[in-house]
N, C-alpha and C positions, 0 to 999 in steps of 0.2 A: 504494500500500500504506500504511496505516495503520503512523503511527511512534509512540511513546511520545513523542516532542517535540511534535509536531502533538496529540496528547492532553494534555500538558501545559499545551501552550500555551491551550488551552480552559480547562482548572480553574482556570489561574492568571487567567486574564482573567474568568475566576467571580469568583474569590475578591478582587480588585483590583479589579473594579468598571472596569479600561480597559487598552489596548493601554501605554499606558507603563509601568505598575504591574506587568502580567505581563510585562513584556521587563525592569524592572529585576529581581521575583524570579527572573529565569532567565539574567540578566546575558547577554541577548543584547540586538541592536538592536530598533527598536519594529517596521522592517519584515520580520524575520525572525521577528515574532509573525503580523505580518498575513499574510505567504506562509503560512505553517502554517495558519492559520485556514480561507484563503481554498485549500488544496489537501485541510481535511479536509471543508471543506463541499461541493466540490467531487466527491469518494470518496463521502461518503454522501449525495448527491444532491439534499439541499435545503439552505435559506439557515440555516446555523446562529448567524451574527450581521448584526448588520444598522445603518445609521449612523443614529446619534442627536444631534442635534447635530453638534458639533465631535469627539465619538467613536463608538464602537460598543459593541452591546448585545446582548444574547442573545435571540434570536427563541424563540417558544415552542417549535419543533423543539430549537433550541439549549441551553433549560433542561431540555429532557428526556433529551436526548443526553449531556448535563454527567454526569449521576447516574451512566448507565452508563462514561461515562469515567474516572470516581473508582474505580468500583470493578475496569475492567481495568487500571489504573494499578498499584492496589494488590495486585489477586492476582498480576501481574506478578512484583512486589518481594518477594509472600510465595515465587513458585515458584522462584526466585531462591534465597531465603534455604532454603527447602526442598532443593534440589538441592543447595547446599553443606554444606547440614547432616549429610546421608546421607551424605559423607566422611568430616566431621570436627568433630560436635556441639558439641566443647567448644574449638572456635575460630570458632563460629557467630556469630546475631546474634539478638536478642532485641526487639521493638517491643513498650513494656507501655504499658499504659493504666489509668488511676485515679482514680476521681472524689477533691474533696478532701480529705475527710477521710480516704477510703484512703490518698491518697499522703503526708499527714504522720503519720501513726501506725502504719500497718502497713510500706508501703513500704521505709524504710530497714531495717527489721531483718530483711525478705527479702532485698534488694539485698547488706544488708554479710555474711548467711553465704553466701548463693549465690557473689558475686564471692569469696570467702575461699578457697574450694575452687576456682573453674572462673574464673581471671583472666581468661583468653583470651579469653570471652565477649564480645561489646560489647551491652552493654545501653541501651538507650533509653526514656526515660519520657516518656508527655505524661500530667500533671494535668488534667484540666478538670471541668467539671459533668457530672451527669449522659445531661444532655442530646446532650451532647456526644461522648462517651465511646463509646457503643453505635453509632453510626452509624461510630467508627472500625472496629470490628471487622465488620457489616457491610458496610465498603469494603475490607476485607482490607489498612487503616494500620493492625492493630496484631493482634499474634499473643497476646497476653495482657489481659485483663480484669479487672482487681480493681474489684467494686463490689456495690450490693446486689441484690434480686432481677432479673435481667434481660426486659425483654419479651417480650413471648411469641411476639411476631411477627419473632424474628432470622431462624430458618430455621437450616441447617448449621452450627449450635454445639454447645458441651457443658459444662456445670457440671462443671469438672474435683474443683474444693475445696471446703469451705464455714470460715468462722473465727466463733465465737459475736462476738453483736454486740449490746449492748442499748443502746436510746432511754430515757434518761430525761430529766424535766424539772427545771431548777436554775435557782438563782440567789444573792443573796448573801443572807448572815443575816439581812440586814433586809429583806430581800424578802421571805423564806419566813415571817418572822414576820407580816407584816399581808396575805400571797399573799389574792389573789381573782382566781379564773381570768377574770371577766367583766369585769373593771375596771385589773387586771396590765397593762404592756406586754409584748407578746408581741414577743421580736427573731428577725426571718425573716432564711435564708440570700434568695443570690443567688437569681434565676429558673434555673431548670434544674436545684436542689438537690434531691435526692430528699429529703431530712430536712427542706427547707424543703416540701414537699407532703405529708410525713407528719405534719410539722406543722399545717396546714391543715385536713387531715382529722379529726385530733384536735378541733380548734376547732369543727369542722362538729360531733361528733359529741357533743359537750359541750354544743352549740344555743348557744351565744355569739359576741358579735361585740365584740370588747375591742379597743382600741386595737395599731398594731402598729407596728414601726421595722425599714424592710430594709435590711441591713448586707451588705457587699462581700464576707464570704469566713466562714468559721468561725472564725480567730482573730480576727475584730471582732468577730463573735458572743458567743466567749468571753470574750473583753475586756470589753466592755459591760455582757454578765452580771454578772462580779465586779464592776465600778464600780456597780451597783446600778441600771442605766440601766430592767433588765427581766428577764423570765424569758425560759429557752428552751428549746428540744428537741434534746439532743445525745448523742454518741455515750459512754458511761461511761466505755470505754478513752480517749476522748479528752481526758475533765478530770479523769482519775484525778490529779494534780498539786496543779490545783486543788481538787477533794476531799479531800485527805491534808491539804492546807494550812489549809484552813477557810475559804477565798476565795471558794468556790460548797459549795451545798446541796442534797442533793436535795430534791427535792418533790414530797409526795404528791396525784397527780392521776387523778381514776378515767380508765382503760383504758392507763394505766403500770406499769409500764415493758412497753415494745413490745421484744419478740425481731427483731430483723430483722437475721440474718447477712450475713458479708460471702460473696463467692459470686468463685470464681476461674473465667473461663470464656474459653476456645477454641477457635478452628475446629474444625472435623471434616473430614479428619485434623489435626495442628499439625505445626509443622516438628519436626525432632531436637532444636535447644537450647532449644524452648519446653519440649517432652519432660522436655527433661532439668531446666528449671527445676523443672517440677511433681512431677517425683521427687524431688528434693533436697527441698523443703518438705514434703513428704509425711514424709519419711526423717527431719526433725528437728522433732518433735512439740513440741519448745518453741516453736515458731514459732506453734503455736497453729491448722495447718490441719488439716482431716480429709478422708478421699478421699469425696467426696459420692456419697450412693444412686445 
């Protein structure tokens, strides 16, 4: 029979890249990876790792078996968190998720009313990119989504919210004064940044190829900007700070400012205290979300 260890023990040997890396994240021994391994390949009747060298590696059966591993892994932990929610919601559990510049500027000011009212909760965030982010909710790691439009291709989700969201383009005063879109440095997010391939798009559509510098995260972004390094493409609410101040400018660039709201989104059904998160934020309009068409 098929154990959530024995499935474990596959992700983690994914995601480690070998038999020691996934017995130290599971802090068991390395051969109580390899019995796991070697009784789930065993159940589902072909070779799911195979030796490479001096270790082991994932046969193409076994990269394809991974995927669906991750996501019975995770509807696991949601049906789990599902089942106890339907007791007692507001001593539940919460897995969100938020690409970056979601989780430093809307984030905490959902987190600090929601935990104000509902302590009991335990909440859980992971930040990452884009990229990243969506594949959580289609593996059923994360019951909540904050980010922008989502793909089309999730399948069993639902745009629960929407919060206005505008792209514009900044930089420092002396940038905006001599700006030339073709000649400007342009500073790109990380790879997987959805503002960093709105960006892009932008450039496309402008028909220029300007010089560019790609920076580690949005606060080096906006760092950069204000030191006068370059222009770039951000979020308003995000250097509203820097705006007030005079540190960054906006800048007038034909097809700006881009509308591109943030988008709150959930499985179909969600558990009770995701529920009851997106009631709460609904319920305090200062928060800035609206219950989507």
């Amino acid at each position: 029979m098929t154990t959530n260890a024995r499935l474990r023990a596959l992700v983690e040997l994914a995601d480690t890249g070998s038999v020691r890396g996934a017995a130290e994240r599971l802090v068991v021994t390395e051969s109580a990876i390899s019995s796991a391994l070697g009784g789930l390949s065993a159940e589902v009747g072909v070779p799911l790792v195979d030796r490479h060298g001096r270790g082991v590696r994932l046969t193409p059966a076994g990269k394809r078996y991974v995927a669906y591993a991750r996501r019975i892994l995770g509807l696991h932990h949601e049906a789990v968190l599902a089942a106890r929610d339907e007791v007692d919601p507001e001593n539940g559990s919460i897995r969100l998720a938020a690409v970056t510049t979601a989780g430093e500027i809307l984030i905490p000011a959902l987190l600090a009313s929601f935990t104000a009212k509902y302590p009991s909760v335990d909440c859980k965030l992971e930040v990452a990119s884009r990229n990243a982010i969506w594949p959580m909710l289609t593996n059923h790691e994360a019951d909540v989504v904050v980010a922008g439009r989502p793909p089309t291709d999730l399948g069993d989700v639902q745009v629960r919210a929407k919060s206005p969201n505008t792209l514009v383009v900044v930089g420092s005063p002396e940038a905006a004064q001599r700006f030339d879109p073709a000649h400007v440095t342009w500073l790109l997010r990380e790879k997987g940044s959805g503002t960093r391939a709105t960006l892009i798009a932008l450039l496309d559509e402008l028909d220029t190829d300007p010089p560019t510098m790609v920076l580690g995260s949005h606060g080096a972004v906006v760092a950069a900007a204000a030191t006068g390094l370059g222009v770039t493409l951000v979020s308003r609410q995000a250097v509203h700070g820097e705006l007030s101040a005079g540190a960054l400018v906006e800048i007038g660039v034909p097809g700006t400012p881009l509308d591109r709201p943030w988008h709150l989104v959930t499985q179909k059904p969600c558990t009770g205290a995701a529920e009851l998160f997106i009631t709460h934020l609904l319920a305090h309009r200062e928060l800035g979300w609206r219950k989507a068409a």
